[in-house]
N, C-alpha and C positions, 0 to 999 in steps of 0.2 A: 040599051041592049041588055038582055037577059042573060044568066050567066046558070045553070043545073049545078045546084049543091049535092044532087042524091035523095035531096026532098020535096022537089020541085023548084019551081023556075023561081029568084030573086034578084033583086035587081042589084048592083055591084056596090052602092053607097048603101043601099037598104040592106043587103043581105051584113053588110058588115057594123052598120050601126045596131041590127039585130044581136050579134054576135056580142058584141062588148055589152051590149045590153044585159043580156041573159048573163054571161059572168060576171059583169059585176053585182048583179043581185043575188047571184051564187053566192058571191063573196061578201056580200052585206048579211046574206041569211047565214051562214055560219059563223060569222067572226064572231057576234055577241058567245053564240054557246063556246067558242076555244078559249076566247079570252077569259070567262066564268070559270072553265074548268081551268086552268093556269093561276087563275085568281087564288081560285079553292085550294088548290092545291098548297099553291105559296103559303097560303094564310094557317092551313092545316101543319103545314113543315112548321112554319114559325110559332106557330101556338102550341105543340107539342116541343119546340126546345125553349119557348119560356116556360114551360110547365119544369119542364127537365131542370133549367136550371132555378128556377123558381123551390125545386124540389131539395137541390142539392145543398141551397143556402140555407136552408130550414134546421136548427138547432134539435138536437135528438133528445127526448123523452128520457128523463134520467130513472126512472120509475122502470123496474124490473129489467133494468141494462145491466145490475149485477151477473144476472144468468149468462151472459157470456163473456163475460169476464169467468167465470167457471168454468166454464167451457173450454175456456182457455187454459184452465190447469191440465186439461186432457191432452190437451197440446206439447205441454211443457213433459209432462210424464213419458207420453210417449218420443217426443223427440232425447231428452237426457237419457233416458234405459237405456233406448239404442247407441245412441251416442259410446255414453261411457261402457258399453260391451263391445264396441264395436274400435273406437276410435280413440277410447280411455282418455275423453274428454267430455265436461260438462257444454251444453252449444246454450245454455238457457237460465242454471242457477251457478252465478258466478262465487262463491262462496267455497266450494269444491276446487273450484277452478283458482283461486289466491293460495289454497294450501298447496295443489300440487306446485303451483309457480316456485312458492315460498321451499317446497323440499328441491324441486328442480336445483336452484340454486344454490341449496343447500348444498347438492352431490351431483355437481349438472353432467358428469360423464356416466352417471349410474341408468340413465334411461332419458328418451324424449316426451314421456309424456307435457313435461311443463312447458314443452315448444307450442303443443298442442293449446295447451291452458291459457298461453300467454296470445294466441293467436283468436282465440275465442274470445277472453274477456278487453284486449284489446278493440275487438269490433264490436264488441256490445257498448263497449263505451262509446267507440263513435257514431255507432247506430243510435245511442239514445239520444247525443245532441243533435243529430239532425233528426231526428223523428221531433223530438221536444218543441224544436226550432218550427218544424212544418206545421204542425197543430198550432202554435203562439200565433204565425203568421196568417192563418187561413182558419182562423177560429177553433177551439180546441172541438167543442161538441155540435158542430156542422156537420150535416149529416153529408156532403161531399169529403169530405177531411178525413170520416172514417170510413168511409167506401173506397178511396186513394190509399190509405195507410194500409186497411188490413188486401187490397189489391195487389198494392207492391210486396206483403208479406208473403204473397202467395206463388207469384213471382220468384222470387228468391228460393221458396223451398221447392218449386216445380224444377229451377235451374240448374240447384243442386243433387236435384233426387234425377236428374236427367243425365250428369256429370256421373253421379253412381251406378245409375245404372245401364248407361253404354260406355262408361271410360274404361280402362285397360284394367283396371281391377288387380285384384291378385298380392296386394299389398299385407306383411306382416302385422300386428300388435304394434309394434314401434318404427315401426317405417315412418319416414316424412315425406309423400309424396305430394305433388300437386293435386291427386285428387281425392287428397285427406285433406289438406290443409284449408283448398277452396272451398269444400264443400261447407266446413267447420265455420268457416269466416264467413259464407253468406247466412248459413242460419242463426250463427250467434249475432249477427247485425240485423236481421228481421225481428229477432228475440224480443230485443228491448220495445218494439211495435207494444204489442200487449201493456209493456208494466207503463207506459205512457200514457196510453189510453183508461190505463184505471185511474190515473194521475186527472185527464179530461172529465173522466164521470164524475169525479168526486168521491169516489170506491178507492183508496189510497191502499190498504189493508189487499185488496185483490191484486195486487201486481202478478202472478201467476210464476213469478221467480224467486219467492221468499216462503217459507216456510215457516221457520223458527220464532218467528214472530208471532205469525198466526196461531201455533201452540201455545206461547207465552197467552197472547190476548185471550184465546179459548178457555182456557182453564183455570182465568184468575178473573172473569167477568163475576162479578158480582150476583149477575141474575141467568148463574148457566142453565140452572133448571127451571128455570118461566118459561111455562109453556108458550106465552107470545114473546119472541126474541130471535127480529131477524138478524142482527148483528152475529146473536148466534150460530144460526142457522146456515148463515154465509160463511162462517171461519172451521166449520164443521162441513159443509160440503167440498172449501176448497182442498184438502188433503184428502179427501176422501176421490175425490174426480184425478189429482194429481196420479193416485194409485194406482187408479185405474189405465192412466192413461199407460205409469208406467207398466203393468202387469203387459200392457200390449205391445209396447216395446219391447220384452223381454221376450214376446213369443217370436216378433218380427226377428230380430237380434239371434235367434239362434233357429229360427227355420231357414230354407234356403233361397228364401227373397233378400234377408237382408235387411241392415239399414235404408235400403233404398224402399223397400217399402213402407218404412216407417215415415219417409221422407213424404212418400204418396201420400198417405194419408193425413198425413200433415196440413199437405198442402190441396187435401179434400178438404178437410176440417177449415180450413183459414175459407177458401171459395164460400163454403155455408155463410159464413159470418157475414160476408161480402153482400149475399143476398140478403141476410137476416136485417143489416142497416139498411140496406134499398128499401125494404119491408115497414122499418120500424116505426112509430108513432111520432110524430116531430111538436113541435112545443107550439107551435102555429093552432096547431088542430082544437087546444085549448080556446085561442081567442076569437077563433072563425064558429065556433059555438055558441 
């Protein structure tokens, strides 16, 4: 007995042996192309995160890595200007920040600046052993290592410049409030990030927190005035970009943005760098040559 599908008459075993027929050769003609593209797919994710981390393990090109180490004086300039106009503490060259401690307790009822002092160079201290400690463990000049370090640098000054610039505000010269004191402690513990990393390049002289040193070596070099002399040329940029940076904390510091825009910028400038190591040349590229 016949049975009308709507496409004519088939018979009840026929019509349904038909049936499974045709889907399953549906199903035979498309599974090769799903499973290809799932394949591709998979193979395309995975081969983009061994590249990714293939990338990350890659030891960074020490060849013209001083230039941001320089860069990083701009950094330092402009977060101390505002700082010490702002919060009459150093967040970056600890050396200011030992003399106030040292008068604070001198005369500790005369003012709080040295709470400030003591609160900055205390985190710088323990920013540097953990930062010191993260590069030892995870390779100092990986180019993961320094994409992580100057990340979290960047972090810290985004957190802080966010703390200033939506917290209650309104605080005196010598107030000790919570959002003087946090702010001060996350940037002076991001700080030490830079003078460690000149530490990784092999750039020791660039720490972007000392100064007085760089004066001493500049102008007792033996060969100041040879026109080829990158030693030079590097211990004569970094106070000069330090200036700079400060001149721009000085505008920030007393326009009516604030330290907080000093913060922002800060933490534009660290972001750059972030991308400048994604970018940079790795030591690899030598021997794949």
């Amino acid at each position: 007995m016949t049975q009308s599908n709507g496409y004519g008459a088939a018979g009840r075993h026929g019509g349904h042996h038909s049936s499974s027929t045709l889907t399953r050769n549906a199903s035979d003609e498309e599974q090769p192309l799903l499973n290809g593209r799932v394949a591709n797919g998979h193979n395309s994710k995975s081969s983009l995160t061994s590249r990714m981390r293939a990338a990350a393990r890659v030891e960074v090109k020490r060849e013209w890595a001083d230039l941001v180490l320089i860069l990083c004086y701009v950094i330092t300039g402009l977060l101390d200007s505002s700082s010490i106009s702002i919060w009459g503490s150093f967040v970056s060259m600890q050396t200011g920040n030992t003399i106030y401690i040292g008068l604070g307790l001198a005369a500790p009822t005369e003012g709080t600046r040295w709470i400030k002092s003591i609160t900055s160079l205390g985190c710088f201290c323990v920013g540097s052993f953990c930062f010191s400690r993260f590069h030892r463990h995870f390779s100092p000049k990986r180019r993961g290592t320094l994409i992580a370090s100057f990340m979290f640098q960047t972090v810290l000054c985004v957190i802080a410049a966010a703390m200033v610039s939506f917290g209650p505000g309104g605080y005196g010269p010598g107030d000790i409030t919570w959002d003087v004191l946090v702010p001060i402690a996350l940037v002076a513990f991001q700080a030490c990030g830079q003078a460690v990393t000149s530490r990784a390049l092999g750039y020791n002289a660039l720490t972007s927190v000392v100064l007085t040193s760089v004066y001493c070596d500049l102008f007792s070099d033996a060969y100041l005035f040879k026109l080829d002399n990158p030693e030079r040329n590097r211990r004569l940029a970094a106070p000069l970009m330090l200036l700079v940076g400060a001149i721009s904390g000085g505008l920030f510091a007393h326009s009516s943005i604030g330290i907080a825009g000093a913060l922002w910028a800060a933490a534009f400038l660290k972001l750059v760098i972030v991308l400048v190591w994604v970018v940079w040349p790795g030591e690899e590229a030598d021997h794949a040559e």
